[in-house]
Phi, psi and omega in degrees: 000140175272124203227082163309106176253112032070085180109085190258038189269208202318305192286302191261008133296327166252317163334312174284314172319296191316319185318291141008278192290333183296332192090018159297166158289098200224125164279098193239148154208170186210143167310357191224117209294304197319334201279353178229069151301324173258004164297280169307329139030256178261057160053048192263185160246149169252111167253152207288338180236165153331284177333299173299324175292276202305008214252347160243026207261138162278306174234166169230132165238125198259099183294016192237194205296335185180171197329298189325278157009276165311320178273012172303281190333288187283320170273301189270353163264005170092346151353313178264348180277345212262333153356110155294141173324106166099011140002152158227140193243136181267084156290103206276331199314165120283105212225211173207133185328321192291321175323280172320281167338313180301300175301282177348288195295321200282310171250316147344285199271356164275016184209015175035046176275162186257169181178149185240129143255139211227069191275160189246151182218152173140350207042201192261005160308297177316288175322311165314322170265356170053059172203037168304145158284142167218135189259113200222124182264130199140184173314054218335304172312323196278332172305329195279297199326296212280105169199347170274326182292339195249347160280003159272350197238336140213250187260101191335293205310342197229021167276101162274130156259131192246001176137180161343155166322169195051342185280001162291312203281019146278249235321285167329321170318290210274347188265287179311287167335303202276356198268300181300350185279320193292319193277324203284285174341281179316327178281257169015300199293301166344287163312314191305298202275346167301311214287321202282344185106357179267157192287105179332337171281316200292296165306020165255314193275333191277308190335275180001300187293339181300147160296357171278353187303166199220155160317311205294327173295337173261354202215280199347289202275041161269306178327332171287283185348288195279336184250359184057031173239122214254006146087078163286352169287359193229095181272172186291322187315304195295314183308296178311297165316307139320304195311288182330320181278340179293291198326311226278329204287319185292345189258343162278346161276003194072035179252134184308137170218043174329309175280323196284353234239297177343286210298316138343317166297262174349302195271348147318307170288349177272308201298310180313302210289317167286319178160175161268303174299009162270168249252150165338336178248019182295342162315330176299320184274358134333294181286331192295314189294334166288313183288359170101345191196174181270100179339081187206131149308082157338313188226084202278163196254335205226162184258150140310089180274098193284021192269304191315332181276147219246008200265000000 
């Protein structure tokens, strides 16, 4: 397949590399040329624009940081004009349907390109390793079409078609939502109970034993626990920014969206206190600074599976 990628960071640098390896025909650009430098390499082409990757692609697959972005890209870098007629465009990014619509109407769709969106889960361990999740919305002919490019990029079994256009990027929304809902809690729970005076393993192991246990309690929050590592691969600026695109998507269906619009806040006062690059799970050090101490296992109890974290 001849294939344009588009967004070569944390993520969509091995993402493209499998592609590569898979033995496609791979376009790759990015704002920054140095970045598909092991691209080219490994025998990729580099085009200088948006415009230039698509202009021969059977499909373009688009990596990047947001909605804007995307539609930068695909409109104002010219991409979507450039598309040959019946083209199929992946969008991987985390983004939102109104996003995409916007590029459909204005171009897309009078030029009959086909299109998926298809967001990932997994970070860039999961990328690195080609054992991404990808949830993907669109057409049951264009899913089959794509279903060999996205079993190069991650884990066959967890390759989803998940409905119609737009249900990759809700479906992603909300997997990022319930996960950052999940970190904010387990810490708030933490605290409470180290402050109280009980042992962090021990309380961690009764939760466990508990109906409250959780993926993120048993496998997510060990990188802090055991490594002090609060996951520099995902910085906050991205978190927030989801979060945000979750609220906004909840408050256009009419649906309440009290805790998340909390749980937003909370990682919004961490991003002020830390940083926009620090790593996705720094909200945890919000709690750490009430309870008094640094969240950490002497002796973990449970191994890291760093593959597992899905946000």
């Amino acid at each position: 397949m001849r294939i344009g990628f588009i967004g070569l960071g944390n993520m969509g640098r091995h993402m493209a590399r499998h592609l590569v390896h898979a033995g496609h025909l791979v376009t790759v650009h990015d704002t920054r040329p140095e970045a598909a430098a092991e691209h080219l390499a490994l025998g990729a082409r580099w085009a200088d624009s948006p415009a230039d990757c698509a202009r021969d692609a059977e499909f373009l697959i688009t990596m990047l940081p947001n909605p804007r972005i995307v539609e930068d890209v695909l409109l104002r870098g010219g991409a979507a004009g450039a598309l040959p007629e019946g083209a199929l465009w992946i969008d991987m990014s985390t983004s939102t349907p109104a996003a995409a619509e916007r590029v459909a109407a204005e171009v897309l769709d009078a030029r009959r390109i086909r299109r998926l969106d298809a967001p990932v889960s997994g970070m860039a361990r999961g990328a690195e390793a080609g054992t991404l999740q990808i949830f993907a919305g669109g057409a049951d002919d264009d899913f089959r079409i794509a279903l060999p490019v996205f079993e190069a990029l991650g884990d066959p079994d967890r390759v989803l078609h998940v409905g119609p256009l737009g249900a990759g990027y809700t479906v992603k929304l909300m997997i990022n939502l319930l996960w950052f809902s999940h970190l904010v809690a387990t810490s708030e729970v933490l605290a409470m109970g180290v402050k109280a005076g009980v042992d962090l393993g021990v309380l961690r192991n009764s939760l466990l034993a508990s109906p409250a246990a959780s993926h993120f309690l048993e496998s997510d929050i060990m990188c802090v626990l055991a490594d002090g590592d609060y996951d520099d691969s995902f910085a906050m600026s991205l978190a927030c920014k989801d979060l945000g695109l979750a609220v906004d998507l909840g408050r256009d269906l009419g649906v309440s969206t009290e805790l998340s619009a909390l749980v937003e806040q909370i990682y919004r006062r961490s991003k002020a206190q830390h940083g926009e690059l620090a790593g996705e799970m720094s909200p945890v050090r919000l709690y750490e600074a009430l309870a008094g101490r640094e969240f950490r296992l002497p002796s973990p109890t449970a191994a890291f599976d760093a593959t597992a974290v899905t946000v």
